[in-house]
TISE-974015 format. One line per 3 residues: number of its first residue (from 1); their letters; for each residue x negated, y negated, z negated of C-alpha. Coordinates in Angstrom, 3 decimals, m for minus. Example, Ala and Ser with C-alpha at 12.3 -4.5 7.8 and 13.67 -1.06 7.14 Angstrom:
1) as) m12.300:4.500:m7.800  m13.670:1.060:m7.140
END
This chain:
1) xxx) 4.239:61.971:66.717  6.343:64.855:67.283  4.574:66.684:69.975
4) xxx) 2.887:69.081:68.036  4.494:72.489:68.524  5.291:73.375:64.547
7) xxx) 4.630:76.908:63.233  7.444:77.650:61.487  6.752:81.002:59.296
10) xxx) 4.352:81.323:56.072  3.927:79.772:52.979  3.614:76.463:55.080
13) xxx) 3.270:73.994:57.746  0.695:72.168:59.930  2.033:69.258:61.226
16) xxx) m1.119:67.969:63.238  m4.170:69.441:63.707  m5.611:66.229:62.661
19) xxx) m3.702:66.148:59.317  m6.030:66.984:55.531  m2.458:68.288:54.253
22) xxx) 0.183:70.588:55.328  3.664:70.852:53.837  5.066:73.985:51.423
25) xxx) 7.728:75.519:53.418  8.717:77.640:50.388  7.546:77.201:46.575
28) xxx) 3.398:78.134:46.189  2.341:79.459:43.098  m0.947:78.565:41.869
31) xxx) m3.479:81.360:43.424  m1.724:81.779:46.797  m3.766:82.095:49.618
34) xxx) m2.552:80.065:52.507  m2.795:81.986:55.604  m4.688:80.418:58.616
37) xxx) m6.225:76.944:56.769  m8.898:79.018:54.611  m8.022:77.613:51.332
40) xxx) m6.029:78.803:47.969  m3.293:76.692:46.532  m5.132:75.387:42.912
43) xxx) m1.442:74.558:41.801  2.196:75.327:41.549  3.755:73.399:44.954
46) xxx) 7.489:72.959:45.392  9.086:73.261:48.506  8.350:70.331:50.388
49) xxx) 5.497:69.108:48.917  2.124:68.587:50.033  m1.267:70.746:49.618
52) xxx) m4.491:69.161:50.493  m5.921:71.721:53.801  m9.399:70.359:53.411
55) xxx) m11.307:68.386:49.970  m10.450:64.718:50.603  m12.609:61.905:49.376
58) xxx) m10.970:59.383:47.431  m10.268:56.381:49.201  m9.671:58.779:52.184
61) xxx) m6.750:58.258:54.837  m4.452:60.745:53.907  m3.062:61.979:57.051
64) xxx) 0.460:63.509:57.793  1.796:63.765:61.309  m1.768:62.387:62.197
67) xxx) m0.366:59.274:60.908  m1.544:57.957:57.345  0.851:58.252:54.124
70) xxx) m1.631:56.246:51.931  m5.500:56.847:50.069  m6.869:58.966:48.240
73) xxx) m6.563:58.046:44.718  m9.011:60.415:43.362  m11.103:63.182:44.693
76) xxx) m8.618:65.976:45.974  m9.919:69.738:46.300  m8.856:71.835:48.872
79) xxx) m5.589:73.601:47.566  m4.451:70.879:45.422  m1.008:69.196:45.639
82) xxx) m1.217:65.572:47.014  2.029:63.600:45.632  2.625:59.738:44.332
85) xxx) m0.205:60.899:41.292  m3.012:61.052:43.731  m2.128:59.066:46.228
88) xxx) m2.650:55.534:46.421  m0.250:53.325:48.183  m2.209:49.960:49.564
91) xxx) m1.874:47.975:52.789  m3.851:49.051:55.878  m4.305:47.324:59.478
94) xxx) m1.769:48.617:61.774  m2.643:48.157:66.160  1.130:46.765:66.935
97) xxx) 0.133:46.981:70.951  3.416:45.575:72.017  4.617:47.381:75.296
100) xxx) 1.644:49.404:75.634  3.383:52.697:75.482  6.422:51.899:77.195
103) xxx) 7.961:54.406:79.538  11.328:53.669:81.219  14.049:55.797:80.915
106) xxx) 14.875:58.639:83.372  18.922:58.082:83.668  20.522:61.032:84.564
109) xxx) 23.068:60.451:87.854  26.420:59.120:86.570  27.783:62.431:87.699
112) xxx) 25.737:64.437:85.711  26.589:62.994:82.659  28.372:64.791:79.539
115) xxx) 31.699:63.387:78.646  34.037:63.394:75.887  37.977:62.718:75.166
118) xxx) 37.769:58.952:74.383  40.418:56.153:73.682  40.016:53.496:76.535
121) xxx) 41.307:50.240:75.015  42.351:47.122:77.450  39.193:45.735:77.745
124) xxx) 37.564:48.910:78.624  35.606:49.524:75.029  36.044:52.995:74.343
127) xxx) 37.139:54.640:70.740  36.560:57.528:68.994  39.290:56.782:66.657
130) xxx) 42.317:55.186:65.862  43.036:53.051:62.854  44.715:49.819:61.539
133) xxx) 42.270:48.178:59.407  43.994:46.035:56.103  40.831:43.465:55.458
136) xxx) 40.253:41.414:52.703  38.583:37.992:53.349  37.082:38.069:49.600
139) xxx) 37.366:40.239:46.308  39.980:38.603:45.283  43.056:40.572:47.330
142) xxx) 41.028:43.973:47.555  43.993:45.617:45.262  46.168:44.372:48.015
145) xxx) 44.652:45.523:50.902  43.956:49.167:49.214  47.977:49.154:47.988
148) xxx) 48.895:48.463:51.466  46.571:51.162:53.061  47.709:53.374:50.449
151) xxx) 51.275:52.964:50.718  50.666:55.002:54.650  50.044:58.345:53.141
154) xxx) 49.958:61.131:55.918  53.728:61.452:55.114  54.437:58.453:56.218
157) xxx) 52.561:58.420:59.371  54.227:61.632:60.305  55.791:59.997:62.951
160) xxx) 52.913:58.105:64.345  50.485:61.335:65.587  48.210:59.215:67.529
163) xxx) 47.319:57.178:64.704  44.485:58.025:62.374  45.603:56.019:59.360
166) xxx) 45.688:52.879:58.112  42.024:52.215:56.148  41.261:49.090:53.424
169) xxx) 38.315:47.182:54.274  37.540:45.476:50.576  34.317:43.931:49.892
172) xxx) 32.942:42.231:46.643  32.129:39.059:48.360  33.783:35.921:49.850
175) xxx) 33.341:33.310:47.098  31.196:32.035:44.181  28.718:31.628:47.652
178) xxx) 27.372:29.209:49.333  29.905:27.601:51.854  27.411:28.130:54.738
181) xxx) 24.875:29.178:56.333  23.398:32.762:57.210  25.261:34.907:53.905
184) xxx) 28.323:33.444:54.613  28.034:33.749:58.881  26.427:37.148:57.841
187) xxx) 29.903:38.416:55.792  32.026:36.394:58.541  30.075:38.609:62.003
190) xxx) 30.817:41.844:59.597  34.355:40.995:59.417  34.780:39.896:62.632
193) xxx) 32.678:42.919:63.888  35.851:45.363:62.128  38.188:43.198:63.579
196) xxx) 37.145:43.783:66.949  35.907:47.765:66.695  37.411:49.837:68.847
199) xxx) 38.598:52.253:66.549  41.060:49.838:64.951  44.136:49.016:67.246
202) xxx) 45.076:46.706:64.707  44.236:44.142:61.719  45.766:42.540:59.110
205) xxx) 43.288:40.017:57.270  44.962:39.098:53.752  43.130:36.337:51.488
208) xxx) 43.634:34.947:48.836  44.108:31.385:49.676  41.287:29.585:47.565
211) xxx) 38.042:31.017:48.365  35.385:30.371:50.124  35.403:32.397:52.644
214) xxx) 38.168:30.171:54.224  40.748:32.629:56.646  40.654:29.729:58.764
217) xxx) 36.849:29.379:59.243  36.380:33.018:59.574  39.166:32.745:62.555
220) xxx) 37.711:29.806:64.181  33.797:30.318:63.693  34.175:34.353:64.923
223) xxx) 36.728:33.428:68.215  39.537:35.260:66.698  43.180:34.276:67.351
226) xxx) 46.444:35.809:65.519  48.174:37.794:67.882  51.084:41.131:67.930
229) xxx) 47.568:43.215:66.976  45.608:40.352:64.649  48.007:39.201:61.536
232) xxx) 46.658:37.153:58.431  47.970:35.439:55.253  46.960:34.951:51.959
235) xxx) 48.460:36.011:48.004  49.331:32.192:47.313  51.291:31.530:49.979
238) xxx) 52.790:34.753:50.435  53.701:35.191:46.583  51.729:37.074:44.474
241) xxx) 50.018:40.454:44.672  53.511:42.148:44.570  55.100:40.557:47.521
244) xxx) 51.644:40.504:49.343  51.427:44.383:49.302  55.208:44.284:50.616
247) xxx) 54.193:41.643:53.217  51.314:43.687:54.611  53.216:46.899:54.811
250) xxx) 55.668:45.029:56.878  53.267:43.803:59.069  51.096:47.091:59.174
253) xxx) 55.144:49.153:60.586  55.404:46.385:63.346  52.256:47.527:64.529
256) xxx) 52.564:51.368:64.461  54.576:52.049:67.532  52.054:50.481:70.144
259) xxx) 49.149:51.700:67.725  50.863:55.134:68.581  50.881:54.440:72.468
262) xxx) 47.057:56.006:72.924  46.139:59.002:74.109  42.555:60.342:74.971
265) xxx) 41.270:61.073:78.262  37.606:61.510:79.700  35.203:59.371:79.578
268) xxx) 31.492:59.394:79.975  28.697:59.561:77.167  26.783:56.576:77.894
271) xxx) 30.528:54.901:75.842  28.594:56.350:72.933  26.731:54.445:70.230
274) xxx) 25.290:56.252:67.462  24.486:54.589:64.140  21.622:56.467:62.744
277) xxx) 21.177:56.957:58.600  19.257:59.201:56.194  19.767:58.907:52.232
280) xxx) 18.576:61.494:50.326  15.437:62.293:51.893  12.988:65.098:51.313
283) xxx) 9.644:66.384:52.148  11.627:68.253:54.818  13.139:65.711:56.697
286) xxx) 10.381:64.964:59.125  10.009:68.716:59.513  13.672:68.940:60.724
289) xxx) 16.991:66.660:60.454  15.038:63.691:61.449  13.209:64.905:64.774
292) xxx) 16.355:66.989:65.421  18.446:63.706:65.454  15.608:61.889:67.390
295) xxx) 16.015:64.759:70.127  19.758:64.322:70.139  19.339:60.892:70.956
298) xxx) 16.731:61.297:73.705  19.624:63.213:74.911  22.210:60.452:74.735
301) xxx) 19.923:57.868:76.125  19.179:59.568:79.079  23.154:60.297:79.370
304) xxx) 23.530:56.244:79.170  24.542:56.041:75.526  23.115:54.037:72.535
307) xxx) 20.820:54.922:69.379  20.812:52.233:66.930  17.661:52.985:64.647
310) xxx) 17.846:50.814:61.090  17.023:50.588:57.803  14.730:47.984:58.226
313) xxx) 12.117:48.793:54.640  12.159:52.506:55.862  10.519:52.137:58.972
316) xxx) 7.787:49.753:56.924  4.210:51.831:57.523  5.294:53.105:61.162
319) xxx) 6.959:50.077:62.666  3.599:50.219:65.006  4.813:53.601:66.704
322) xxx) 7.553:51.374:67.513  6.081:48.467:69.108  3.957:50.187:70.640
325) xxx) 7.026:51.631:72.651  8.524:48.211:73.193  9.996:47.295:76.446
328) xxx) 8.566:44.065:76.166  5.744:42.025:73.908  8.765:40.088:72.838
331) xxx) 11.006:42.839:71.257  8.152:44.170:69.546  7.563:40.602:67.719
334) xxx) 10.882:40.670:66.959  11.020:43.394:64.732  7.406:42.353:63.072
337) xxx) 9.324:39.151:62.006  11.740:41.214:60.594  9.272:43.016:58.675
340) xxx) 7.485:39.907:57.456  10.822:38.574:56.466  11.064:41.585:54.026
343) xxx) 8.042:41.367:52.802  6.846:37.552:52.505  10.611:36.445:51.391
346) xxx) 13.327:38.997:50.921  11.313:41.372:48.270  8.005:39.599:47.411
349) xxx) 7.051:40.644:44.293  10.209:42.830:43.320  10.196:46.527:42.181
352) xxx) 11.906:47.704:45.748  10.671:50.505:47.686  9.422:48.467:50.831
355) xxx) 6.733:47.473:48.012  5.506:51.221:47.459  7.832:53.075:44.875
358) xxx) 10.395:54.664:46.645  13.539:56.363:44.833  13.294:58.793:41.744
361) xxx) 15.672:61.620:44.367  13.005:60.995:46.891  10.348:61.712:44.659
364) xxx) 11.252:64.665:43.826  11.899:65.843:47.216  8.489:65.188:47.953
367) xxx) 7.944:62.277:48.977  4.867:60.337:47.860  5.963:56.503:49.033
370) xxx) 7.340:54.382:51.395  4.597:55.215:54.047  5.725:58.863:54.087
373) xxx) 9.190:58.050:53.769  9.397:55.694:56.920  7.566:58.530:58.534
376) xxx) 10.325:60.879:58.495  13.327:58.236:58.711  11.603:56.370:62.049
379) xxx) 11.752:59.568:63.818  16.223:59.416:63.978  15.714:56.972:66.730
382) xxx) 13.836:59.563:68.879  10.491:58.916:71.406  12.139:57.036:73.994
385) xxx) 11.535:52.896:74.623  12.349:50.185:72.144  14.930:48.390:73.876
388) xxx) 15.985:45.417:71.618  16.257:44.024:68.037  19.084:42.833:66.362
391) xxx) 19.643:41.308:63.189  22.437:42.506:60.624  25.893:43.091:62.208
394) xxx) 25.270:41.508:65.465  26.850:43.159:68.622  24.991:45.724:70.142
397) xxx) 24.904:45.430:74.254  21.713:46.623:75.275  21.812:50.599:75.958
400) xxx) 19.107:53.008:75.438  17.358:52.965:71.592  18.015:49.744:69.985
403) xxx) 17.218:48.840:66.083  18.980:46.388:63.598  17.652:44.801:60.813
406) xxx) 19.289:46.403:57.904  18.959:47.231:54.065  17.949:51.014:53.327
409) xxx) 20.960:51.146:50.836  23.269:53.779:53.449  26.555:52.142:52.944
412) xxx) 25.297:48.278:53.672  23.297:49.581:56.493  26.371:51.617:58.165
415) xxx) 28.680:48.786:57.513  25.969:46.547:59.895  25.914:49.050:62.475
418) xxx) 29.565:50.039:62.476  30.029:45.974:62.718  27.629:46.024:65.624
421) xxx) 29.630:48.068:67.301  28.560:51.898:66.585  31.253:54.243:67.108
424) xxx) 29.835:57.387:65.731  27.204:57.497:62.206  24.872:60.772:61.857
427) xxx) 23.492:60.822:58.551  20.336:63.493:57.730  19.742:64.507:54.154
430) xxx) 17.744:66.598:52.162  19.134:66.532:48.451  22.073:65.853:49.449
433) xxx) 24.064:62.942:50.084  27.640:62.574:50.169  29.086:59.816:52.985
436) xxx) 31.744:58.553:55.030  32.504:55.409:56.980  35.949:54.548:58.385
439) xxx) 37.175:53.351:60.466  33.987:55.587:62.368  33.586:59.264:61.994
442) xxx) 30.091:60.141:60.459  28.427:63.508:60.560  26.121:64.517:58.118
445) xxx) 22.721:66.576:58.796  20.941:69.144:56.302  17.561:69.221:56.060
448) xxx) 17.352:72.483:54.459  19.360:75.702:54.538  19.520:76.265:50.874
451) xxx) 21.216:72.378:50.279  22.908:73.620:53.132  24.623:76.428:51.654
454) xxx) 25.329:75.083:48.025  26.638:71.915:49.273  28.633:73.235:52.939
457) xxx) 32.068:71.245:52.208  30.083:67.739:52.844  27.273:69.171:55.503
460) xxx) 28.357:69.234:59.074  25.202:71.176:60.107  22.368:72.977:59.111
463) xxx) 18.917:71.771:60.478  17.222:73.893:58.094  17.601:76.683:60.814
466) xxx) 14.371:75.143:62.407  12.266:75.794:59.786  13.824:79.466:58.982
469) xxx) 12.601:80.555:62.363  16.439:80.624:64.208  16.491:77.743:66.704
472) xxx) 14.046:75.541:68.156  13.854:71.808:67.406  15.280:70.873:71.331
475) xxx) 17.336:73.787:70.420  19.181:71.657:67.351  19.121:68.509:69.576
478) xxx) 21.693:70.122:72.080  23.503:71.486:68.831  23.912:67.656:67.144
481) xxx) 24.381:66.090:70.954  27.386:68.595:71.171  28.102:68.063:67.726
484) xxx) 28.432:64.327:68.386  30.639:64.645:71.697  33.327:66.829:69.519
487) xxx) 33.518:64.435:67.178  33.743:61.729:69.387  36.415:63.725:70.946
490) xxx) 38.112:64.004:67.712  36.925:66.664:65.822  37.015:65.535:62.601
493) xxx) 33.619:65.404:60.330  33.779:67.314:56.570  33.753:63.707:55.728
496) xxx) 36.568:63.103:57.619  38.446:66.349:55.652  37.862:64.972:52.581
499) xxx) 38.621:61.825:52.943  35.234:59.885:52.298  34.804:56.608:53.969
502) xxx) 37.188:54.806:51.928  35.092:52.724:49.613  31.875:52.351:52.033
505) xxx) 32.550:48.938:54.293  29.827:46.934:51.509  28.720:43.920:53.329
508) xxx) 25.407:43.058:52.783  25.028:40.642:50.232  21.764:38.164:51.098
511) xxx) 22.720:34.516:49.229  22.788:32.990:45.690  26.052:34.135:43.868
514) x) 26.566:30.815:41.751
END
């Protein structure tokens, strides 16, 4: 998909030399004659939109990437901007070929691999960070567990260098649910998946005492046993909302000291596992953030590290590229039957974007529909093989490029990854999207230089340099690769600067809320 070598200069860009449109670069004005495809723009094109190279027929493939976006609603002249008003979304057959494509990957000798300064816990999981989570078992004692993590201001922690703070893990869920089955095992594996991360040395898990979401249950269905690192109680017992903040500050200062006891030292990159996000998207970021990224995690994969590809609706169109690159018939099915889930069950018949329509921001950035979005957002995970499928917050073991059945909504779909076990999140945008997600350092990619520039304090870097002519696209890949060891190293992210991450551990909510 990406093989294409991508002119970067003029008014725009071939992406294929099988595609009928090619993307504005810069705004077209009506009249412009486009340099090398023989036609003259009939309207006035915004950056990152789409201009028709040849007349298309209506009911016609239209082709991006060589891969189709949608139909032809109409007849389209040459010159004439394609976008959601011409183009017609509709269902077309898709050759799955499990495991045809699959090509193991090259490993590179242990020795050769790139390291980074990395916190070896016990069991010989390695962190990028250091935290003591505060987690709330339902909605219910979320003002607790935010006035305990508040209560460690940076003051406070003074003495404590190693440690990276102490961070509140509140949800909106844990009662008014049903008592079992998969949305309450679902929240339980996302709790349990915090309370075993690497990055937190500690947890306190404070309840409320009558909910659903039982402390006890959570403890025995998830394995977990209270221990000097692993504390729990609940408001009732404890007494009150006062006395519970108190309670869990106390606990929280017996845990410092050994919290403290860490220090960094080298370890190799295959201890890395990526979770990969977009929000915000554009008409750009196929053309660079996204393929960047993907080359980035070629990288890691052949250093021994993990990709984890989600965002389960935004792949919907191009999950075929995927199985196609399967390492087996049976990971390939098991991402169609996540597919089918969405569509037959999950969001038959509603107004979501894995049905067509995808978000007004999108839109305007160019983007016709859910076919072109997944385009773009499929390309994060890179070219490499399709090593396994997992659903929501289950933990990741298999290296290499993995996916996980997620929502698109960025901060449900980190929270399933980070649960899973990712250690680092890069996040691409074009308009412009403003993330964080602690306990886990995330790094956030620009599409475009000019969001770039107006919005620096949130972007970590620019792939817009790509399509200004300054740096190749394997060029970027080494930048975010090194980008990613830093960080992992602990560099800390604009996100990290500015404190963003706070509010974003959002659960993903599946059952009936009765």
């Amino acid at each position: 998909m990406n093989a294409f070598a991508k002119t970067m200069t003029g008014p725009v860009i071939r992406l294929h030399p099988d595609d009928n449109v090619v993307v504005a670069r810069i705004p077209v004005a009506a009249g412009t004659e486009i340099p090398g495809e023989g036609i003259t723009s009939r309207d006035e094109v915004k950056a990152g939109y789409k201009i028709a190279s040849r007349a298309i027929a209506k009911g016609e493939p239209v082709q991006k990437y060589s891969t189709t976006i949608g139909f032809a609603a109409e007849d389209i002249p040459a010159g004439a901007m394609v976008h959601s008003h011409n183009i017609e979304f509709r269902e077309f057959d898709r050759d799955y070929a499990y495991a045809r494509d699959y090509k193991p990957v090259e490993l590179l000798p242990e020795a050769e691999r790139a390291t980074f300064q990395g916190i070896v816990r016990p069991d010989g999981r390695v962190a990028t960070r250091n935290y003591i989570g505060i987690i709330s078992t339902v909605n219910c004692s979320a003002t607790v567990v935010h006035g305990v993590a508040d209560w460690f201001t940076p003051e406070r922690l003074a003495d404590y260098p190693n440690v990276d703070g102490v961070v509140a893990l509140a949800h909106q869920l844990g009662c008014g649910m049903e008592l079992s089955g998969e949305p309450m095992a679902l929240l339980r594996r996302t709790m349990a998946g915090y309370i075993r991360h690497p990055n937190l040395s500690a947890a306190v898990v404070i309840g409320l005492g009558c909910e659903r979401n039982q402390i006890a249950g959570l403890m025995m269905e998830q394995g977990l046993e209270v221990s000097d690192n692993l504390k729990t109680f609940t408001m009732q017992e404890t007494g009150g909302t006062r006395k519970s903040i108190e309670a869990g500050i106390e606990a929280v200062k017996a845990m410092l000291l050994e919290a403290n006891k860490v220090t960094r030292q080298t370890v190799s990159a295959s201890h890395l596992a990526v979770g990969l996000q977009c929000g915000g998207s554009d008409g750009f970021s196929s053309i660079t953030a996204n393929p960047a990224l993907g080359a980035a995690m070629d990288i890691l994969v052949r250093h021994g590290g993990t990709a984890i590809l989600s965002e389960t609706p935004e792949i919907y169109g191009v999950e075929h590229t995927l199985t196609r690159r399967a390492v087996s018939r049976e990971v390939g099915e098991k991402l169609i039957e996540r597919i089918r889930w969405w569509k037959d069950d999950y969001n038959k018949g509603r107004d979501t974007q894995i049905n067509g329509v995808v978000s007004p921001g999108n839109q305007m950035g160019g983007l016709a529909n859910i076919f072109e979005k997944s385009l773009g957002s499929s390309m994060k995970g890179g070219t490499g093989p399709l090593m396994e499928v997992y659903k929501y917050a289950e933990p990741v073991t298999t290296k290499g490029f993995v996916f996980m059945d997620t929502p698109g909504y960025d901060p449900v779909s980190a929270t399933g990854q980070v649960a899973g076990g990712a250690n680092l999140i890069a996040f691409t945008t074009g308009r412009g999207s403003m993330f964080g997600a602690k306990p886990v350092p995330s790094i956030k990619l620009a599409t475009n230089t000019p969001m770039f520039t107006r919005l620096e304090e949130d972007m970590d870097i620019n792939c817009g340099l790509i399509m200004d002519g300054e740096v190749s696209m394997q060029e970027m890949g080494e930048r975010i690769f090194r980008l990613l060891l830093d960080t992992a190293s602990g560099k800390k992210s604009k996100s990290e600067e500015l404190g963003v991450g706070r509010y974003e551990f959002v659960p993903w909510q599946i059952g009936v809320m009765a």
